[in-house]
Residue frames as qw, qx, qy, qz and C-alpha x, y, z in Angstrom:
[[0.111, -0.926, 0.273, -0.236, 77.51, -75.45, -24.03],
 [0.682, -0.567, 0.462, -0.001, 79.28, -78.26, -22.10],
 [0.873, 0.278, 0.292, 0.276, 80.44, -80.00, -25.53],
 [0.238, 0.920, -0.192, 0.243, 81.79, -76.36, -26.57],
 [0.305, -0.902, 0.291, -0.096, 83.89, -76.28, -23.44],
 [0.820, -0.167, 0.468, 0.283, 85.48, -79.99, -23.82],
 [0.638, 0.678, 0.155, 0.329, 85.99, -79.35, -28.06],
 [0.215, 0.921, -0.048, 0.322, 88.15, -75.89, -26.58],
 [0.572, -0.569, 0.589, 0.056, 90.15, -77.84, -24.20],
 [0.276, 0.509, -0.776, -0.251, 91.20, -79.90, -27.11],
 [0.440, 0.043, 0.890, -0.113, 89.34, -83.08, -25.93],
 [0.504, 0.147, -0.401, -0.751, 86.97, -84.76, -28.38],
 [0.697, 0.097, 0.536, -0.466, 83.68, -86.80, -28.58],
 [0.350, 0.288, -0.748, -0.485, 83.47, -89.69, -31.02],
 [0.908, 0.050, 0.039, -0.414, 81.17, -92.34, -31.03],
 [0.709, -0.311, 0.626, 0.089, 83.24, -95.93, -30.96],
 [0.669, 0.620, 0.390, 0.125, 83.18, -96.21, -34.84],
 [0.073, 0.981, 0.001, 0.182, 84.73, -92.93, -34.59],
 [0.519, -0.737, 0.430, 0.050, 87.33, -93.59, -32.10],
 [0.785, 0.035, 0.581, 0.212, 88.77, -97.00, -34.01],
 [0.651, 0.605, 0.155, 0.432, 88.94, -94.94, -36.89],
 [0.362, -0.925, 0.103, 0.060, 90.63, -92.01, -35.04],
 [0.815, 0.294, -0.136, 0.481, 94.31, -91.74, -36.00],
 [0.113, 0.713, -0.364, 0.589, 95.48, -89.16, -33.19],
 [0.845, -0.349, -0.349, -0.205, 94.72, -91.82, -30.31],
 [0.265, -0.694, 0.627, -0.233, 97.60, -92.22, -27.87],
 [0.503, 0.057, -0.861, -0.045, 98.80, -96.25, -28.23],
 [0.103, -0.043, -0.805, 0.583, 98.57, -96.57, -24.45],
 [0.489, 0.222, 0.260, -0.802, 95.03, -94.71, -24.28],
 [0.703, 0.234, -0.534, -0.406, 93.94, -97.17, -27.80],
 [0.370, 0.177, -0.890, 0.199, 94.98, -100.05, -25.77],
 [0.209, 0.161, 0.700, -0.663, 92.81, -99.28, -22.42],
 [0.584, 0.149, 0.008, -0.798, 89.97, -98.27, -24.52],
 [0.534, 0.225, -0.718, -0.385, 90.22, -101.69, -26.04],
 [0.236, -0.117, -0.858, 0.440, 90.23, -103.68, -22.84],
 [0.288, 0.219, 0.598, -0.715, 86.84, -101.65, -21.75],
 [0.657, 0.240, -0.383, -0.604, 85.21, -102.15, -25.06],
 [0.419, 0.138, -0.897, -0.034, 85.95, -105.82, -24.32],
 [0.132, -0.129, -0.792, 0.581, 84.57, -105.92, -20.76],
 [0.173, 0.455, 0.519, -0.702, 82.13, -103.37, -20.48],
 [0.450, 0.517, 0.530, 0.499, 81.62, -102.08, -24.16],
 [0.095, -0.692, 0.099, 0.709, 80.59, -98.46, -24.79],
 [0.670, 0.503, 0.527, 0.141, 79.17, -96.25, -27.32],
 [0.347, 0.863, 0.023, 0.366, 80.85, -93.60, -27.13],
 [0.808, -0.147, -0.185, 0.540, 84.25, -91.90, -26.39],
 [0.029, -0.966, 0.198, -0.166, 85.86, -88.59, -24.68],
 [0.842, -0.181, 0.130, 0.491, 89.48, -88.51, -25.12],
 [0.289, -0.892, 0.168, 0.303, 92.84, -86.28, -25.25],
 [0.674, 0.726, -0.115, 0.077, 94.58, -86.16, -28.29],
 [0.337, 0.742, -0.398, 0.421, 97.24, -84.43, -27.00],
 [0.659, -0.691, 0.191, -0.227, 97.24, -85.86, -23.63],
 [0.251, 0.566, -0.781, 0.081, 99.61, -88.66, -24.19],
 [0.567, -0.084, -0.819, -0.028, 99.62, -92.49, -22.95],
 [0.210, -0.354, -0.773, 0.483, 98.18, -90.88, -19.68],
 [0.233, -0.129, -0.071, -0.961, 95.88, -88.76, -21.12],
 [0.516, 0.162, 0.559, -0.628, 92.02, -88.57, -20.08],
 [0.311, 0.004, -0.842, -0.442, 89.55, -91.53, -21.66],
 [0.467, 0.152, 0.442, -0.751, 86.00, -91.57, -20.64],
 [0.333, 0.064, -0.571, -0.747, 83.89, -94.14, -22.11],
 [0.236, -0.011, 0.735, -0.636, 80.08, -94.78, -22.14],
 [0.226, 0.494, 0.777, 0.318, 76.63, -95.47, -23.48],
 [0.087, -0.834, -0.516, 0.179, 75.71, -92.14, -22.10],
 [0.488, 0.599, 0.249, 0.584, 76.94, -89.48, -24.40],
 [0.152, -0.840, -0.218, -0.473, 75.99, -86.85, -21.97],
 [0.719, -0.689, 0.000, 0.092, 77.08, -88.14, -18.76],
 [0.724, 0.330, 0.150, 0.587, 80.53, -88.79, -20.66],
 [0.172, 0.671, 0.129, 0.710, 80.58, -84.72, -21.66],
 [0.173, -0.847, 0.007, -0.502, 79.61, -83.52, -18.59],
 [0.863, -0.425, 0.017, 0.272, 81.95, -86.03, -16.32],
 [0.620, 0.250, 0.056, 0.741, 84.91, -84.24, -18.62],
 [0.156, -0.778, -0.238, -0.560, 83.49, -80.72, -18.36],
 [0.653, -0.736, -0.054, -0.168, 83.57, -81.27, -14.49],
 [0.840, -0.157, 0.018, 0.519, 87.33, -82.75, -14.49],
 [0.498, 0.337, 0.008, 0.799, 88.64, -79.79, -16.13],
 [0.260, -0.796, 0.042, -0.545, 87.08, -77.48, -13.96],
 [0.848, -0.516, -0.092, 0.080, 88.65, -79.44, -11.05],
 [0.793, 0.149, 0.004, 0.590, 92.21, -78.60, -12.76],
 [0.442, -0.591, -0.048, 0.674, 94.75, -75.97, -12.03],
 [0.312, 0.922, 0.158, -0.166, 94.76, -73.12, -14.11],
 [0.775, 0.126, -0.121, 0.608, 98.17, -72.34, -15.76],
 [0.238, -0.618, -0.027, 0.749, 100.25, -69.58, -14.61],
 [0.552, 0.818, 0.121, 0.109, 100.25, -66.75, -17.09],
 [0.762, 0.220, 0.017, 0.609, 103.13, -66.24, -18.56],
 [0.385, -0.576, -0.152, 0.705, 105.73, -63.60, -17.37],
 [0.305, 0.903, 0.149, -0.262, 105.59, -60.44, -18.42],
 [0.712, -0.058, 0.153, 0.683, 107.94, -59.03, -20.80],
 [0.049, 0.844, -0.090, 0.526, 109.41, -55.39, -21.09],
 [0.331, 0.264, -0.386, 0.819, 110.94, -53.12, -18.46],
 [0.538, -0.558, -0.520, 0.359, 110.42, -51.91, -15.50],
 [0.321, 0.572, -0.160, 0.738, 110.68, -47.94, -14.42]]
């Protein structure tokens, strides 16, 4: 359920194998991920396509903890507004 909810925010899980091959990466996000693969390693990765060079990057050995550390961020986030209505008034 908690992998559903990241996948429908548009984030995605990849394994590190995955990620390196990954061709929607953000440069700036590809860069950090490198530096923690260097330091800490990590087998796996939650990241934000669309986020841009300050999008979200979570990576760990724990697949799960990973998923449900994202899961918990986005429930921390503001909803958007819904969009205005359109039509008249009477």
């Amino acid at each position: 359920m908690t992998e559903q909810i990241l996948t429908a925010a548009g984030f995605k899980i990849v394994t590190r194998a995955g990620f390196d091959a990954a061709t929607d990466v953000p440069a700036a996000v590809r860069l950090v991920a490198e530096r923690i693969f260097k330091r800490w390693g990590g087998d796996f990765v939650v990241y934000d396509p669309a986020g841009g060079d300050d999008g979200w990057l979570l990576i760990d050995d724990d697949r799960d903890q990973i998923i449900g550390e994202t899961v918990e961020h986005l429930g921390r986030l503001k909803p958007e507004p819904p969009a205005p209505a359109q039509g008249s008034l009477f």
